[in-house]
C-alpha positions, 0 to 999 in steps of 0.5 A: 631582189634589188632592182637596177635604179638610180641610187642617188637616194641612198646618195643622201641616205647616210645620217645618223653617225654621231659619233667621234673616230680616234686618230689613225694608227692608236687609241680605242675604238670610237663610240658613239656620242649623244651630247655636243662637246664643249666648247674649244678654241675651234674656229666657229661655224656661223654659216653653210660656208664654214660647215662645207670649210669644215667638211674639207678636212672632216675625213683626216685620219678616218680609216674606217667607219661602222654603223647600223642603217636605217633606209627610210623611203616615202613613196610621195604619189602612193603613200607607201613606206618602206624601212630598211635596217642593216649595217653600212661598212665604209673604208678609206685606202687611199692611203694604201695607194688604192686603185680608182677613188681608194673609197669602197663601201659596203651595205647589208640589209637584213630586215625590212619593215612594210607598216607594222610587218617585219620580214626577214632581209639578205641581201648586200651592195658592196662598191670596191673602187670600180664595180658595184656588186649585189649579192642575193643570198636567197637566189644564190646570185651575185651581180657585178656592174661596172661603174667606174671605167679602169683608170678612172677615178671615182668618188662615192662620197661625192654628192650627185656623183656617188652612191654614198655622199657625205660630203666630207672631204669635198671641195667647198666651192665644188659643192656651191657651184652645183647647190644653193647651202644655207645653214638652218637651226638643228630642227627646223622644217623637219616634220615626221608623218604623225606628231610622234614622229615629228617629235622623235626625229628633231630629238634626234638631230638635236644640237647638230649643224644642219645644212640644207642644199637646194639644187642651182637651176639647170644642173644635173642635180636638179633633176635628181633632187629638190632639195637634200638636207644633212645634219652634222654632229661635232665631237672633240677635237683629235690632235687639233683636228675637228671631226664632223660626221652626219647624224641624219640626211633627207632628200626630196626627189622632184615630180614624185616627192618621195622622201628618203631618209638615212639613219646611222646608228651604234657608229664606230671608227677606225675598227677593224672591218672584216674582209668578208663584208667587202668580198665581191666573188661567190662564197662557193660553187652554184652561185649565178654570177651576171657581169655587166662591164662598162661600155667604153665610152660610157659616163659615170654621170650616165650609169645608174646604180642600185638600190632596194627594190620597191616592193 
């Protein structure tokens, strides 16, 4: 079962999407890509300040977006490691007119490894706009949690805000008000927990802009982050547009030092989700559903969110 913590390390838990979304409206769908393309008449990216100007407009003509999920979490006091792998679902509305941030999401988990032991996962965290659900198929409960007031509006991609930060389509200035950026070399200061993995993970991000923010003093990132790094692939240009996604994100927490990082893999865009993935009432008659509706003064800023459980 899930447990109701913070979950802002799945904030920077999304990585891994290398690949290039065509347009909206035609085309087929996307896949995923494992080379840089070549150079285009693109305006250069030199600097953390020119990745967050290019991550304004990342998200045009992105309607939808599939993946594969690997949810890696390093326990720094214990030592433990647990990885998560399922499916991540996103979808942009706001197009639609959508109620709220016009953004929901949807993650499934199904298999969960505990060292060298695989177990079998079902469970499911979809954000609709206004209410984070977990459904938990083995106890038949399903459990709704308001965290966006009606008539709020709400962004799950925001870093320090949402559940699902990409910062994509955010603000730059935004961002450098609340985190110190630096762009850094592809694979620098990343290390595995063995050579092995030092060397899988800077293949992995090879040829990717990383950016590494580090939380200004006295925010309330601060308190949540030591620092979050994000590594962006680029694909071709579509009718003009650039189109950056993440490849691999990696968040530090303060005090305990656990490393959580998020993988995305087999990534797709604008395909067809089916309605199921995001469905937030119980499949049939049995299920116990348990409702927690926001408090009326409540803050989002003050609501926590959910993540797996640590076992």
């Amino acid at each position: 079962m899930m447990s109701l913590l913070i979950m802002r390390s799945l904030v920077t838990a999304v990585g891994l999407l290398a690949t290039v979304g065509q347009p909206a409206g035609g085309g087929q769908p996307s896949q995923e890509v494992t080379a840089q393309p070549e150079a285009t008449a693109r305006a250069p990216i030199a600097s953390a300040q020119d990745l967050l100007g290019a991550l304004e407009t990342a998200d045009e003509d992105l309607r939808t977006l599939t993946a594969k999920v690997q949810y890696d979490k390093i326990s720094g006091v214990a030592g433990d490691r647990q990885i998560r792998r399922g499916s991540l679902y996103f979808e942009d509305r706001r197009s639609e007119g959508a109620t709220g941030s016009g953004r929901r999401f949807a993650v499934k988990f199904d298999e969960l490894q505990l060292g060298s032991r695989l177990e079998t996962e079902d469970q499911q965290l979809i954000f609709d706009g206004q209410w984070l659900v977990e459904v938990n198929p083995r106890f038949r409960q399903i459990i709704r949690r308001q965290i966006v007031a009606q008539g709020d509006t709400f962004d799950p991609l925001k870093i320090g805000e949402g559940p699902l930060p990409l910062p994509i389509g955010q603000k730059r200035d935004e961002t450098l008000k609340r985190f110190e950026a630096t762009l850094l070399p592809d694979t620098a200061e990343l290390e595995g927990e063995d050579d092995a993995e030092t060397q899988r993970l800077r293949a992995f991000v090879q040829g990717a802009y990383q950016l590494k923010l580090v939380p200004r003093p006295n925010t309330p990132e601060a308190e949540k982050y030591t620092e979050i790094r994000l590594w962006y692939r680029e694909g071709p240009a579509e009718e003009g547009t650039r189109r950056l996604l993440p490849r691999m994100a990696r968040t530090v927490a303060p005090r305990s030092e656990d490393v959580t990082i998020v993988r995305l893999i087999q990534v797709r865009t604008n395909v067809e989700i089916d309605p199921a993935m995001m469905a937030t009432t119980p499949p049939s008659d049995g299920w116990d559903v348990i409702t927690e509706a926001l408090a009326p003064a409540a803050s989002r800023e003050a609501t926590p969110a959910v993540v797996p459980r640590s076992r």
